[in-house]
C-alpha positions in Angstrom: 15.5 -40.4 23.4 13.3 -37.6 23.9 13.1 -34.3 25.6 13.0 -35.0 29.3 10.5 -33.9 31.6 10.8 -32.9 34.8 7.8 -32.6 37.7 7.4 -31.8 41.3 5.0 -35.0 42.2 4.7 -37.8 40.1 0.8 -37.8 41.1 0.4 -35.0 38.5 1.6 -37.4 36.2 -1.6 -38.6 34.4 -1.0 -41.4 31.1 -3.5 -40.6 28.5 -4.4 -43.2 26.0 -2.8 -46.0 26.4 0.3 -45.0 27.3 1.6 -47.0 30.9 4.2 -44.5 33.5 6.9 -46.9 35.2 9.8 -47.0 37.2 12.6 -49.3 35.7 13.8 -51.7 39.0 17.7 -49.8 39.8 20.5 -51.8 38.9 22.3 -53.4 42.3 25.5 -51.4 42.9 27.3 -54.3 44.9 27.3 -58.5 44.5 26.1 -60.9 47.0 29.5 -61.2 48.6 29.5 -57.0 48.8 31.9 -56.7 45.5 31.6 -52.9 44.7 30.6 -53.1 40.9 31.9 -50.6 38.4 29.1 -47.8 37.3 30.0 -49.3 33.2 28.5 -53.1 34.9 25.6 -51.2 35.7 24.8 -48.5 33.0 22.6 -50.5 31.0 18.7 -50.2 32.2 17.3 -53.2 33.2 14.6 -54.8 31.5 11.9 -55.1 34.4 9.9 -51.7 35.7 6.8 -51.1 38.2 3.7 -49.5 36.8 3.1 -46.6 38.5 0.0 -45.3 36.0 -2.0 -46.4 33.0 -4.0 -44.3 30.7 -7.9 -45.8 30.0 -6.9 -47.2 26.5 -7.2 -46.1 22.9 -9.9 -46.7 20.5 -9.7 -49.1 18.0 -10.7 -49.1 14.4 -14.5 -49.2 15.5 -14.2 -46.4 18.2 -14.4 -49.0 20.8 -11.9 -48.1 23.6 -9.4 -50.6 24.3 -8.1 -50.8 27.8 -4.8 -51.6 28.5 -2.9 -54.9 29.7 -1.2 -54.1 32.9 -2.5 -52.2 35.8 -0.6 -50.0 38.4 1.4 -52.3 40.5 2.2 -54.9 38.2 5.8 -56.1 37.5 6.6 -55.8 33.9 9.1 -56.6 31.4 10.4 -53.6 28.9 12.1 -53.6 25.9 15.9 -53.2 26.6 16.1 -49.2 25.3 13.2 -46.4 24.6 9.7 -45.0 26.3 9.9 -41.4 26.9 12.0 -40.2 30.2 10.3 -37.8 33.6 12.0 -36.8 35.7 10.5 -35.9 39.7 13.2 -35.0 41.8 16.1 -37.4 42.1 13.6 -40.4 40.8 13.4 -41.2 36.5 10.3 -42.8 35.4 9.3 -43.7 32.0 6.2 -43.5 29.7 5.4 -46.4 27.4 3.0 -47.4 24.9 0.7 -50.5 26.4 1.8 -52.7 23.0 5.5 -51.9 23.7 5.7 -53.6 27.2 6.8 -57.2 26.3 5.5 -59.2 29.1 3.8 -59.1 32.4 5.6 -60.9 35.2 3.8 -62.8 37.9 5.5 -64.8 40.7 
């Protein structure tokens, strides 16, 4: 992983390209019963984030710009491990490239 990043607002947080800024959903600390689960249960991240952010899109091969897929708000699913960590107070979010977001989720 790299370097972290840290910020005081996440508003000054602006993707460029088409790079997408989420927050990964946190990982539920207790079962439905109330069972307190260990922290090693819940270390792994989970595979569905919010966008928070996307950047206007890259350029393809003809100079065109290419937006991206998702837009801020959308529930999406990540790959399992990667994107590049920031860090605003107590809360991690993660930047992404638009091609590496596996799926959008709709309900």
């Amino acid at each position: 992983m790299a370097a972290q990043a840290t910020f005081k607002s996440i508003k000054a947080v602006i993707p460029l390209l088409d790079r997408v800024l989420v927050q990964r959903f946190k990982p539920e600390t207790r079962t439905a019963t109330g069972v307190l689960l260990p922290t090693s249960a819940t270390n792994s991240p989970l595979p569905e984030a919010t966008v928070i952010a996307v950047g206007p899109g890259a350029p393809n091969k003809e100079g065109q710009v290419v937006p991206t897929n998702v837009k801020a708000g959308d529930r999406v699913l990540l790959p399992g491990w990667g994107g590049n960590s920031i860090k605003v107070g107590e809360e991690e979010y993660y930047l992404f490239r638009d091609s590496e977001i596996l799926a959008k989720i709709q309900e």
